[in-house]
ROVO-600373 format. One record per residue: residue number from 1; chain; x, y, z of N, C-alpha, C in turn. Coordinates in pm, whole numbers, plus 50000, padded with zeros to 5 digits. Atoms other than C-alpha are relative to their C-alpha. Example, Ala and Ser with C-alpha at 12.3 -4.5 7.8 and 13.67 -1.06 7.14 Angstrom:
residues 2
site n = 1, chain = A, n_px = 50089, n_py = 49881, n_pz = 50000, ca_px = 51230, ca_py = 49550, ca_pz = 50780, c_px = 50090, c_py = 50120, c_pz = 50000
site n = 2, chain = A, n_px = 49918, n_py = 49881, n_pz = 49994, ca_px = 51367, ca_py = 49894, ca_pz = 50714, c_px = 49923, c_py = 50109, c_pz = 50073
end
This chain:
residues 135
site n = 1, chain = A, n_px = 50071, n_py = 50000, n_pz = 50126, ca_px = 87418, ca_py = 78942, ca_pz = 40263, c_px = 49962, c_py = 49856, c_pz = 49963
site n = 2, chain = A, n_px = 50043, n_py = 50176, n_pz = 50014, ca_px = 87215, ca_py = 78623, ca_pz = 40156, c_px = 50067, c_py = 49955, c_pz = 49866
site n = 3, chain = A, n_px = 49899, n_py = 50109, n_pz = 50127, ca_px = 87383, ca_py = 78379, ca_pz = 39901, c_px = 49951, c_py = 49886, c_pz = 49932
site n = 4, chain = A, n_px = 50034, n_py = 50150, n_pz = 50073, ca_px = 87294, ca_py = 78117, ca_pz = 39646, c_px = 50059, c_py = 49952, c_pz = 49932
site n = 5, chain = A, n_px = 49913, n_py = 50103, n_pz = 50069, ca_px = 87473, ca_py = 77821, ca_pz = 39535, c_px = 49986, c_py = 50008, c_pz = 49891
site n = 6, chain = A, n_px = 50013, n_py = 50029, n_pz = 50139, ca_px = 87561, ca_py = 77807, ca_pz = 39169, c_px = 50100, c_py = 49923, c_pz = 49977
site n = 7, chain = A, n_px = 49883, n_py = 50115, n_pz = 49993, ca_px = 87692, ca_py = 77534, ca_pz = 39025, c_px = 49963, c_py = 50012, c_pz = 49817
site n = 8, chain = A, n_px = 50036, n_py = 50042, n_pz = 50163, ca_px = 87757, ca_py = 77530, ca_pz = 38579, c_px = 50080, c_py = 49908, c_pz = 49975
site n = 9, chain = A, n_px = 49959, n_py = 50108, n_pz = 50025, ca_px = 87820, ca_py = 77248, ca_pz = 38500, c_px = 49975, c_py = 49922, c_pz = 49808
site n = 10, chain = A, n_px = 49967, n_py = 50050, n_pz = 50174, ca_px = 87939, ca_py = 77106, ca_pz = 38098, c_px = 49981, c_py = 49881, c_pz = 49997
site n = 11, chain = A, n_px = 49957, n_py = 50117, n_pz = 50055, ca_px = 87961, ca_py = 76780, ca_pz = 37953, c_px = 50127, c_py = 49969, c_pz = 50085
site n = 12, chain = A, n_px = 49864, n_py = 50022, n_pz = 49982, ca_px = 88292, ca_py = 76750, ca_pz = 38043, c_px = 50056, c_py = 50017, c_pz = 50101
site n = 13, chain = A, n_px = 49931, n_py = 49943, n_pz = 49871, ca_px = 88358, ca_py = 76958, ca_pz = 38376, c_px = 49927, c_py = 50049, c_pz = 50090
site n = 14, chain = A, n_px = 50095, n_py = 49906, n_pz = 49920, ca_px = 88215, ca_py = 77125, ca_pz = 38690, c_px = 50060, c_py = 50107, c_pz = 49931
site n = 15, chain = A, n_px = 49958, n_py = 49883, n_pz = 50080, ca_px = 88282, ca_py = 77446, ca_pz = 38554, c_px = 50100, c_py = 50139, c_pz = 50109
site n = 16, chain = A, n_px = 50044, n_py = 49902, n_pz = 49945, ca_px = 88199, ca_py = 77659, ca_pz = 38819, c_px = 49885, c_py = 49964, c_pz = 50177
site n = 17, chain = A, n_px = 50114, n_py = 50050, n_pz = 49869, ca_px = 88048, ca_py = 77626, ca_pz = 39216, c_px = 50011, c_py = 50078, c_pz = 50138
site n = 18, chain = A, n_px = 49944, n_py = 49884, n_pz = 49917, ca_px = 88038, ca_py = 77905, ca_pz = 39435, c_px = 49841, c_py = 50064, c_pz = 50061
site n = 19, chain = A, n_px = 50075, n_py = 49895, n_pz = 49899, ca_px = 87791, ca_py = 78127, ca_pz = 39702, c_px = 50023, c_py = 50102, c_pz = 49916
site n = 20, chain = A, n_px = 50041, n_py = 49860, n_pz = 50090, ca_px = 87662, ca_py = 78397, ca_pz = 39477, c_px = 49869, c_py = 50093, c_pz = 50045
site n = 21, chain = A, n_px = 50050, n_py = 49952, n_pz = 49975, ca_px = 87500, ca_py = 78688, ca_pz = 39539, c_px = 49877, c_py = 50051, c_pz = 49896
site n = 22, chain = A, n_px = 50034, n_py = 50016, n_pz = 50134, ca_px = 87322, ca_py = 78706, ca_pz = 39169, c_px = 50051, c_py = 49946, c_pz = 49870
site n = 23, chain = A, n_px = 49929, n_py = 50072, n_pz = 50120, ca_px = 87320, ca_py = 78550, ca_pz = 38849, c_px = 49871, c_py = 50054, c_pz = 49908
site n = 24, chain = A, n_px = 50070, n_py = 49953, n_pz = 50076, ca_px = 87197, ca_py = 78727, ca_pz = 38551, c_px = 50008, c_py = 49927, c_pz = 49840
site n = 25, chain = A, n_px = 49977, n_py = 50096, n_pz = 50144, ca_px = 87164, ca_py = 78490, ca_pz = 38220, c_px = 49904, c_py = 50060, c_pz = 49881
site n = 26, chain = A, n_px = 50096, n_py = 50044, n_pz = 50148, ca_px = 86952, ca_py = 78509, ca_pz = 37879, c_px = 49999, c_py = 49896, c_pz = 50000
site n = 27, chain = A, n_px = 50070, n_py = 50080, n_pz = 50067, ca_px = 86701, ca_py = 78282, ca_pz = 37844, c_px = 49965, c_py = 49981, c_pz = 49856
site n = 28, chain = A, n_px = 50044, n_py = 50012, n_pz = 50130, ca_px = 86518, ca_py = 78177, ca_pz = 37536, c_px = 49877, c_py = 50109, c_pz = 50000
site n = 29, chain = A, n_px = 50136, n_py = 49902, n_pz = 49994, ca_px = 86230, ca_py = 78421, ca_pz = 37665, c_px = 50078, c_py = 50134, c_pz = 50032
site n = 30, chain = A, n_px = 49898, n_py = 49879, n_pz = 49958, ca_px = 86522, ca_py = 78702, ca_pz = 37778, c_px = 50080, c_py = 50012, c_pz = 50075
site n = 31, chain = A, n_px = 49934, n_py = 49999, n_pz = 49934, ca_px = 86692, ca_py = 78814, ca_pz = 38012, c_px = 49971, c_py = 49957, c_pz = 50146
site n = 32, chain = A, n_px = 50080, n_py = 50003, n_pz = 49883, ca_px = 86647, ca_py = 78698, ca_pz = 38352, c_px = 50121, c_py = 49997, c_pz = 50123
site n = 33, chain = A, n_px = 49914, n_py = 49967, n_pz = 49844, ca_px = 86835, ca_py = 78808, ca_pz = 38746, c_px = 49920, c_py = 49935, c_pz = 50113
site n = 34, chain = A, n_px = 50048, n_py = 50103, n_pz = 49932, ca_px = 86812, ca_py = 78520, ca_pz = 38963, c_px = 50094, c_py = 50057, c_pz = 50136
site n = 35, chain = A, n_px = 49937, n_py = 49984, n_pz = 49866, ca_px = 86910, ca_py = 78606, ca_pz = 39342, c_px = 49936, c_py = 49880, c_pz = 50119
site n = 36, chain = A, n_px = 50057, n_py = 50151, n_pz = 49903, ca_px = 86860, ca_py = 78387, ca_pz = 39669, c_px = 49838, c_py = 50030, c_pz = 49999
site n = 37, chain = A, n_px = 50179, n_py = 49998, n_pz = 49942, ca_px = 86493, ca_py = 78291, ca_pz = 39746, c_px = 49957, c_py = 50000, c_pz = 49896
site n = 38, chain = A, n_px = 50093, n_py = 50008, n_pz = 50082, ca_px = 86376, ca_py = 78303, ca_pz = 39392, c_px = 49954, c_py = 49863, c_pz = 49974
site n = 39, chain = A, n_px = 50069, n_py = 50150, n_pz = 49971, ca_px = 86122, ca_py = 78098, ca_pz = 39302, c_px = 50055, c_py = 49910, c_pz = 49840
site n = 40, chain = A, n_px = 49957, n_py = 50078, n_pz = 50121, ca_px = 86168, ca_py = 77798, ca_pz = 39099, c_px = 49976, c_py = 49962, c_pz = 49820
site n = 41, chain = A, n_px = 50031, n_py = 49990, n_pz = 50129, ca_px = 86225, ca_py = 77763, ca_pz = 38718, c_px = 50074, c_py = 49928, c_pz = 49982
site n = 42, chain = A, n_px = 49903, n_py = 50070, n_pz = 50094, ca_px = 86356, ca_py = 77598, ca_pz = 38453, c_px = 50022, c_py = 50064, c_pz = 49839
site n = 43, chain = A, n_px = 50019, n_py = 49884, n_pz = 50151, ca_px = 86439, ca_py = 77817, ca_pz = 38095, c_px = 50146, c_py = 49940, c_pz = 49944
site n = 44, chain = A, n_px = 49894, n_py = 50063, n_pz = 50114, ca_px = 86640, ca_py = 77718, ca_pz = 37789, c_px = 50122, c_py = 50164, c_pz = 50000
site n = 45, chain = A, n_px = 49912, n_py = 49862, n_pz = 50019, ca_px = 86949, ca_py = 77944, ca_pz = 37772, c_px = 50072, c_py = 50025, c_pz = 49841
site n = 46, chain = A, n_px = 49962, n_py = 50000, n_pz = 50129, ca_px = 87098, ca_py = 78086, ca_pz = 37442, c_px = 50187, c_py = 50050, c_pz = 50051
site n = 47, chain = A, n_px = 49834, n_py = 50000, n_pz = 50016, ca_px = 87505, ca_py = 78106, ca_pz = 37377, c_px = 49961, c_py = 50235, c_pz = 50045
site n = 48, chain = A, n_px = 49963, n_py = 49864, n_pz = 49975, ca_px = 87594, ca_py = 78449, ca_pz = 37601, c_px = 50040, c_py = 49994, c_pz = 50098
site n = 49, chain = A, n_px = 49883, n_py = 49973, n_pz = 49877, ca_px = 87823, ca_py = 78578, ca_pz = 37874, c_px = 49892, c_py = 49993, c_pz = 50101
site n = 50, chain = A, n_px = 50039, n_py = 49945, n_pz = 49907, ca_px = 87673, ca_py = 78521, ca_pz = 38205, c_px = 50041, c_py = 50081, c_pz = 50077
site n = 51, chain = A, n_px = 49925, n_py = 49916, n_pz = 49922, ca_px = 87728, ca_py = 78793, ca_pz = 38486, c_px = 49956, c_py = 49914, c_pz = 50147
site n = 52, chain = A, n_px = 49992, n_py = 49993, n_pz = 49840, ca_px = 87806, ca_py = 78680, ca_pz = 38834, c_px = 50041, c_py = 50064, c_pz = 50101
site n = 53, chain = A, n_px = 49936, n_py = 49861, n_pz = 49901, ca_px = 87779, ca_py = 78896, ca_pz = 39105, c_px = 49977, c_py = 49904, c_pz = 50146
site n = 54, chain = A, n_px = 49983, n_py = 50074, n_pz = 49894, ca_px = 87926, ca_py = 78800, ca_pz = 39448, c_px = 50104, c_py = 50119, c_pz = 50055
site n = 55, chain = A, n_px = 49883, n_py = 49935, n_pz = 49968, ca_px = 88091, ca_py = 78995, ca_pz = 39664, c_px = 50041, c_py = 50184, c_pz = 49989
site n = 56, chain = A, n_px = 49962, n_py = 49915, n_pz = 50033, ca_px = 88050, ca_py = 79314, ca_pz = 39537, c_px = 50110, c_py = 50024, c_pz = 49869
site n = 57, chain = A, n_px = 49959, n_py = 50057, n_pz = 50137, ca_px = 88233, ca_py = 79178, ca_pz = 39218, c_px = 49939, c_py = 49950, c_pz = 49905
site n = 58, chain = A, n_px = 50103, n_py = 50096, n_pz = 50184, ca_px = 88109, ca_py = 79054, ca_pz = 38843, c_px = 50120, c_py = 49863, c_pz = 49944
site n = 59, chain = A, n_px = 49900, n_py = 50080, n_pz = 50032, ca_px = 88265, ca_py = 78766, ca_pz = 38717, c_px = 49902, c_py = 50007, c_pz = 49844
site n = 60, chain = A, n_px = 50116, n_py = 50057, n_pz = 50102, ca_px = 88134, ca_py = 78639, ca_pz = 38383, c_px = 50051, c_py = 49817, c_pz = 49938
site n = 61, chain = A, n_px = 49963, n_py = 50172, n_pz = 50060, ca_px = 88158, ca_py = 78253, ca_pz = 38181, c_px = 49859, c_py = 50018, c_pz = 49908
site n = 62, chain = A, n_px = 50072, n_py = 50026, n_pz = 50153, ca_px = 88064, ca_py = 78190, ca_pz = 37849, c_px = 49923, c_py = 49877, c_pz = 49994
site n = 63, chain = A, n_px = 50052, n_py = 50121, n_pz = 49996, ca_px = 87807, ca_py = 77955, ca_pz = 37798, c_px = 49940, c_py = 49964, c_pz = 49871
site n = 64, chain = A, n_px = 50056, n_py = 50020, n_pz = 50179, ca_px = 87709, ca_py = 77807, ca_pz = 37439, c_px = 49842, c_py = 49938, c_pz = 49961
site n = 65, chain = A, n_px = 50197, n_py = 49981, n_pz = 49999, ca_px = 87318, ca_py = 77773, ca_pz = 37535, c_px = 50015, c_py = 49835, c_pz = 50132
site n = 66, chain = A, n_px = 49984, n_py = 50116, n_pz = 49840, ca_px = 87193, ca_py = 77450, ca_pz = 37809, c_px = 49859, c_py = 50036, c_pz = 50037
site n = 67, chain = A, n_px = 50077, n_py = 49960, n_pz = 49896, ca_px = 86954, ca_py = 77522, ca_pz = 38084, c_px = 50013, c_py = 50051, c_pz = 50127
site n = 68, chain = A, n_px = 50010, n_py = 49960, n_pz = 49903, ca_px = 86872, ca_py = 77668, ca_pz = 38385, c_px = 49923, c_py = 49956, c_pz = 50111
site n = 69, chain = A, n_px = 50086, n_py = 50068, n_pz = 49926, ca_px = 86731, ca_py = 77516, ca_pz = 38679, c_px = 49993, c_py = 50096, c_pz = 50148
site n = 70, chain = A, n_px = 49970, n_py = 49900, n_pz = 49905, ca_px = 86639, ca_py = 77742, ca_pz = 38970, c_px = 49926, c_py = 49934, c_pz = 50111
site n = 71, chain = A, n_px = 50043, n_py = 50042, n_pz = 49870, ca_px = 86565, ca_py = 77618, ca_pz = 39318, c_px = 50018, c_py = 50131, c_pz = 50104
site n = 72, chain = A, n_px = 49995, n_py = 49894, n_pz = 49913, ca_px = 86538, ca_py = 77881, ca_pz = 39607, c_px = 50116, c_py = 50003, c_pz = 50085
site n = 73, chain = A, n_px = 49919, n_py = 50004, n_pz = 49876, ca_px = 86834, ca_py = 77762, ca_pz = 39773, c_px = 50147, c_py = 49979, c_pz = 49882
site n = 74, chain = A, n_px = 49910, n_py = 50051, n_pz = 50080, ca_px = 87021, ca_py = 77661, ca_pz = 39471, c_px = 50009, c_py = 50024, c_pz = 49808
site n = 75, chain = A, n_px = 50006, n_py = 50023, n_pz = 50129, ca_px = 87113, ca_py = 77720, ca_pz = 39069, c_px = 50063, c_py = 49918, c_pz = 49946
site n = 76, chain = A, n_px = 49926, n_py = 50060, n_pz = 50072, ca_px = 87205, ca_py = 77526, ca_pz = 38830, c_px = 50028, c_py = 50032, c_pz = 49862
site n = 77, chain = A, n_px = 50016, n_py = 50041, n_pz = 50084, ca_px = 87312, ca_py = 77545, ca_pz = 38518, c_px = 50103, c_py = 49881, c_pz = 49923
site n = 78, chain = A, n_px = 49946, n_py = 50075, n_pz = 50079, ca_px = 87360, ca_py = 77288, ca_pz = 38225, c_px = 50031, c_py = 50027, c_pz = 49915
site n = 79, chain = A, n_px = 49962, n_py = 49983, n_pz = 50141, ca_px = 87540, ca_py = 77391, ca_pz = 37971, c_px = 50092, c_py = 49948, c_pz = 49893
site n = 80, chain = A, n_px = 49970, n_py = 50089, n_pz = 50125, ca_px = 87638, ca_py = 77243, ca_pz = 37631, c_px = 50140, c_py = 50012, c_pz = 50012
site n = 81, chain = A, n_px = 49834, n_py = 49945, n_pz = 50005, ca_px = 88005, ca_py = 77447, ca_pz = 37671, c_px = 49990, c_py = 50097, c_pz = 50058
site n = 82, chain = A, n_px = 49983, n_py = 49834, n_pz = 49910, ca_px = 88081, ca_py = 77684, ca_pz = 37936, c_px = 50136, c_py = 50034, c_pz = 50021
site n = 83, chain = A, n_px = 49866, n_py = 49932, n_pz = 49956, ca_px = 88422, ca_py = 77873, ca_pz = 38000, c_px = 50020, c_py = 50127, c_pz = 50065
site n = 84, chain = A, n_px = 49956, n_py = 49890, n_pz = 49930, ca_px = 88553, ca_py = 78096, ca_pz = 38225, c_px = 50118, c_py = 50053, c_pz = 49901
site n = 85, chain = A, n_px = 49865, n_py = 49914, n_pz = 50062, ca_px = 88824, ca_py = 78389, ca_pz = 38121, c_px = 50111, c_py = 49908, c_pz = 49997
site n = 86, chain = A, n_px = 49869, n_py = 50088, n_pz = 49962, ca_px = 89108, ca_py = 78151, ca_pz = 38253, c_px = 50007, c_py = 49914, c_pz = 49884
site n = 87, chain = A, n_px = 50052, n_py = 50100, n_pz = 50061, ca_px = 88938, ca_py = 77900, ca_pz = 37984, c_px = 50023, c_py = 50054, c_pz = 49832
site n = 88, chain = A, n_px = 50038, n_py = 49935, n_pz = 50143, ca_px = 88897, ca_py = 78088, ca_pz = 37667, c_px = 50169, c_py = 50081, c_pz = 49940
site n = 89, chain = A, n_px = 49919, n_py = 49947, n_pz = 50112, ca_px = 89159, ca_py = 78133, ca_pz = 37376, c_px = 49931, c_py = 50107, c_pz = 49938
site n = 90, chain = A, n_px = 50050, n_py = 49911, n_pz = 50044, ca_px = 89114, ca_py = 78463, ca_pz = 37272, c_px = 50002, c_py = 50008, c_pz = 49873
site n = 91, chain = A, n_px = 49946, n_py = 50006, n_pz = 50165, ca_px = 89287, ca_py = 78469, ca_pz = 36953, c_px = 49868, c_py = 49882, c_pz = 49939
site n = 92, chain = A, n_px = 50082, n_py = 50073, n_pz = 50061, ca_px = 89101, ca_py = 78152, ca_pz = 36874, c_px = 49841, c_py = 50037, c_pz = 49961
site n = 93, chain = A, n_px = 50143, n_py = 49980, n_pz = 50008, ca_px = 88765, ca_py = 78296, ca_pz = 36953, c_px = 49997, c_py = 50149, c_pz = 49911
site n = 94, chain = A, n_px = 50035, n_py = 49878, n_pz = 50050, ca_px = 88830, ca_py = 78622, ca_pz = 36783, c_px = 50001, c_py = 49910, c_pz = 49813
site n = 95, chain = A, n_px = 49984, n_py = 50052, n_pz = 50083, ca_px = 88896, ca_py = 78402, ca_pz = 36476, c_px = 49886, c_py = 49908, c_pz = 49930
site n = 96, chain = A, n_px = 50172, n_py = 50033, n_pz = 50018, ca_px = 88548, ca_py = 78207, ca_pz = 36494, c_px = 49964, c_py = 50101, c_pz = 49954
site n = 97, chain = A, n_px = 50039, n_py = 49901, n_pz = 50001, ca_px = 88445, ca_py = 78528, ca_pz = 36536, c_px = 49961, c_py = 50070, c_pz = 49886
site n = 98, chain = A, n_px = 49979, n_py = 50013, n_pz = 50152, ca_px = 88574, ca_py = 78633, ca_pz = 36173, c_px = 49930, c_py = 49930, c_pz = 49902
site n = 99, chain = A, n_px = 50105, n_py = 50080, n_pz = 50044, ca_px = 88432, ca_py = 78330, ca_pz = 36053, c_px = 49879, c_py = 50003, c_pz = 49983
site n = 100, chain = A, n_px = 50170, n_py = 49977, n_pz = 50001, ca_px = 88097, ca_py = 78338, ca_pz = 36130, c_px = 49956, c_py = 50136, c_pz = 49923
site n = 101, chain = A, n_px = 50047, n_py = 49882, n_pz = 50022, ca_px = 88056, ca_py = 78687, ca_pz = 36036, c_px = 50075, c_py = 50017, c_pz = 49817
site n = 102, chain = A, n_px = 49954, n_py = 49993, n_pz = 50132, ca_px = 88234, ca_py = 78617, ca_pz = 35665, c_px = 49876, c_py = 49898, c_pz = 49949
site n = 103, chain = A, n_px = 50068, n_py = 50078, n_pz = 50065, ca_px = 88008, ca_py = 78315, ca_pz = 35629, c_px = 49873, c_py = 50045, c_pz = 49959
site n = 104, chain = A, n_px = 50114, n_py = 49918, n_pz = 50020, ca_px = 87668, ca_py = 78525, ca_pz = 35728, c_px = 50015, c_py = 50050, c_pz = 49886
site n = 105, chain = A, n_px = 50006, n_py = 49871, n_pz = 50072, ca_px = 87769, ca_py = 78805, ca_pz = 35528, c_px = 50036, c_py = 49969, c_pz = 49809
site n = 106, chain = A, n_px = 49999, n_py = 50063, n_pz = 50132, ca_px = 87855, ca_py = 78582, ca_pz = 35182, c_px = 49878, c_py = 49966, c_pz = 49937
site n = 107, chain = A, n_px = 50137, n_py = 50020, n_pz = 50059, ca_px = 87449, ca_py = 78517, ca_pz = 35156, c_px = 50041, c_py = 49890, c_pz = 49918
site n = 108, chain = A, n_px = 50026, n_py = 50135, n_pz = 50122, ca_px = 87572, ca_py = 78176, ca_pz = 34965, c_px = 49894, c_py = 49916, c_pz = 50053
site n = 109, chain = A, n_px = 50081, n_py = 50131, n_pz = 49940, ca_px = 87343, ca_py = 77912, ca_pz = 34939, c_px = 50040, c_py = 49868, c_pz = 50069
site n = 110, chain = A, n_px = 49902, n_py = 50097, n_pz = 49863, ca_px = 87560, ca_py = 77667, ca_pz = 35099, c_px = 50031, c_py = 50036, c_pz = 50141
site n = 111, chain = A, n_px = 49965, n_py = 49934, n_pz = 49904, ca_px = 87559, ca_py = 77852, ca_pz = 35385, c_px = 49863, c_py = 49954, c_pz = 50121
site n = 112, chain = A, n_px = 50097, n_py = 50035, n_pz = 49838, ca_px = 87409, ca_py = 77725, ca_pz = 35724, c_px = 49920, c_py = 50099, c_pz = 50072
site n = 113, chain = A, n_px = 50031, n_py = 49900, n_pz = 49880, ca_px = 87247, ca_py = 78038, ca_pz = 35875, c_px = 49963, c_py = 49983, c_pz = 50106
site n = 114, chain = A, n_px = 50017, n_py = 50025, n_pz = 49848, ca_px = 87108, ca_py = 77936, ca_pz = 36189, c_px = 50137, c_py = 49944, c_pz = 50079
site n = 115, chain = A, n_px = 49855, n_py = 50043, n_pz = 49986, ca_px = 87440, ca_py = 77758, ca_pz = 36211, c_px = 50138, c_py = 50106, c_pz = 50024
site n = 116, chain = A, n_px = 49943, n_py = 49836, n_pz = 50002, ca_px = 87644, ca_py = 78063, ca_pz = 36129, c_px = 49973, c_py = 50090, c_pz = 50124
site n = 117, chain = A, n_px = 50023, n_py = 49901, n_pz = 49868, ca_px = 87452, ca_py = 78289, ca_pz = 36406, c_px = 50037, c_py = 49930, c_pz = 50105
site n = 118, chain = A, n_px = 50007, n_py = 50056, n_pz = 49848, ca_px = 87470, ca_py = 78030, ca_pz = 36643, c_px = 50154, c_py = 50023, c_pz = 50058
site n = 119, chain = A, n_px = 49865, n_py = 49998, n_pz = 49935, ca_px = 87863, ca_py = 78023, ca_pz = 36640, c_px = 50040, c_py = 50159, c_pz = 49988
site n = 120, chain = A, n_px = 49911, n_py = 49845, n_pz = 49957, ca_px = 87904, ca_py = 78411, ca_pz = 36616, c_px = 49939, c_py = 50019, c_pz = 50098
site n = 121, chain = A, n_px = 50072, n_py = 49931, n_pz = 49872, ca_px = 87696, ca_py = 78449, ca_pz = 36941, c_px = 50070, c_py = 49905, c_pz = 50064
site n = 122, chain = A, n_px = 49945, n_py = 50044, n_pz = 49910, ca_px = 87903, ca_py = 78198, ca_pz = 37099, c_px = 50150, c_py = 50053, c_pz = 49996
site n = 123, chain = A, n_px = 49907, n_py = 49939, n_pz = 50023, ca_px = 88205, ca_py = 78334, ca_pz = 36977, c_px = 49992, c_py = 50197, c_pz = 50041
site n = 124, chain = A, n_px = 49988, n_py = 49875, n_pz = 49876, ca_px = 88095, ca_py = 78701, ca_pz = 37112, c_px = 50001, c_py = 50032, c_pz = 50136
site n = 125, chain = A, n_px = 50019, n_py = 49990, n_pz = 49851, ca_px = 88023, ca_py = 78568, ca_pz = 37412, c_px = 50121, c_py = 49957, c_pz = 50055
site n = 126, chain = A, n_px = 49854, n_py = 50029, n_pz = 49939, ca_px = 88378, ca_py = 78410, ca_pz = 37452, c_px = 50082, c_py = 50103, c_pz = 49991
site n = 127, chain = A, n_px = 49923, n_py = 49906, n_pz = 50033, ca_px = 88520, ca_py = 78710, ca_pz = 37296, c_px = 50006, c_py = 50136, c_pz = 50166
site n = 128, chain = A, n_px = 50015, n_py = 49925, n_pz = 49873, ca_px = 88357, ca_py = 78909, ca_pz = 37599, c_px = 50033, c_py = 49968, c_pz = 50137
site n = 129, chain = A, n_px = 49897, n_py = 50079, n_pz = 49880, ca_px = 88466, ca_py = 78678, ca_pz = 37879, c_px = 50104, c_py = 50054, c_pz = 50010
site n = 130, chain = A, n_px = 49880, n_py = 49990, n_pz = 50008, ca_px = 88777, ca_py = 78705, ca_pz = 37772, c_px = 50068, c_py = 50210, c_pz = 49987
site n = 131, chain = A, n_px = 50003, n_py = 49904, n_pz = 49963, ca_px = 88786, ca_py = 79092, ca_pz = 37802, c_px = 50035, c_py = 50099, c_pz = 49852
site n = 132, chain = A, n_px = 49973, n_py = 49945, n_pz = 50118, ca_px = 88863, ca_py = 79137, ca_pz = 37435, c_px = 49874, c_py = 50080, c_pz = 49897
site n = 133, chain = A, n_px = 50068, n_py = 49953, n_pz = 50096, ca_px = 88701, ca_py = 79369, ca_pz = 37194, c_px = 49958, c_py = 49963, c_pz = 49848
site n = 134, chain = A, n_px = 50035, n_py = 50079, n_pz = 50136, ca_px = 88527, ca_py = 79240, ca_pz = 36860, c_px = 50016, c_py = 50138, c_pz = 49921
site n = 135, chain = A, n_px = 49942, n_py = 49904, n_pz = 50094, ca_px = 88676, ca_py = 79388, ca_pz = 36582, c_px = 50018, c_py = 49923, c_pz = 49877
end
């Protein structure tokens, strides 16, 4: 089966660097399933679980938005904050989670909204990594 390098890479860490058999992300334009040989791009990503498939397995890693860089032989991405399951406090992220969704839902005028959505979509997406249910 053919294979393409992915490598996500943070601020801070390689993340992630492995022979993959697909990689399915959200862009800023949608969704998009990158396998070997595709052709090359570059797309803004928004805070959500990627799926990696390899193997006949899914993995996933949270990513809090970045880019995508696609070469035919190779992906990349850059992202702002990425974590794998191993990576992610659940408790903590179910607790963002809370947050964000008290701050939205208060309609004050002190209230950040774009700010607000941004951390409950990164906080669902860690919540889902991490195999936990939002509640």
């Amino acid at each position: 089966m053919a294979t393409i390098k992915l490598e996500v890479v943070s601020p801070d860490k390689m993340v992630y660097s492995e022979d993959i058999s697909m990689l399915i992300v959200r862009s800023t334009a949608g969704d998009l399933g990158i396998m070997p040989k595709h052709a090359p791009l570059v797309a803004g990503l928004v805070p959500q679980a990627m799926r990696i498939k390899k193997e006949g397995t899914e993995e996933l890693i949270a990513v809090a938005g970045g880019f995508v860089e696609v070469q035919p032989e190779k992906i990349t991405v850059l992202a702002s904050a990425a974590e794998t399951k191993a990576d992610i406090d659940a408790a903590r992220a179910q607790k963002s989670y809370e947050r964000a969704q008290k701050r939205i839902s208060s309609k004050a005028a002190d209230v950040d909204m774009a700010r607000a959505e941004a951390s409950l979509k990164r906080a669902m997406a860690r919540l889902q990594v991490s195999g936990k249910n939002i509640h």
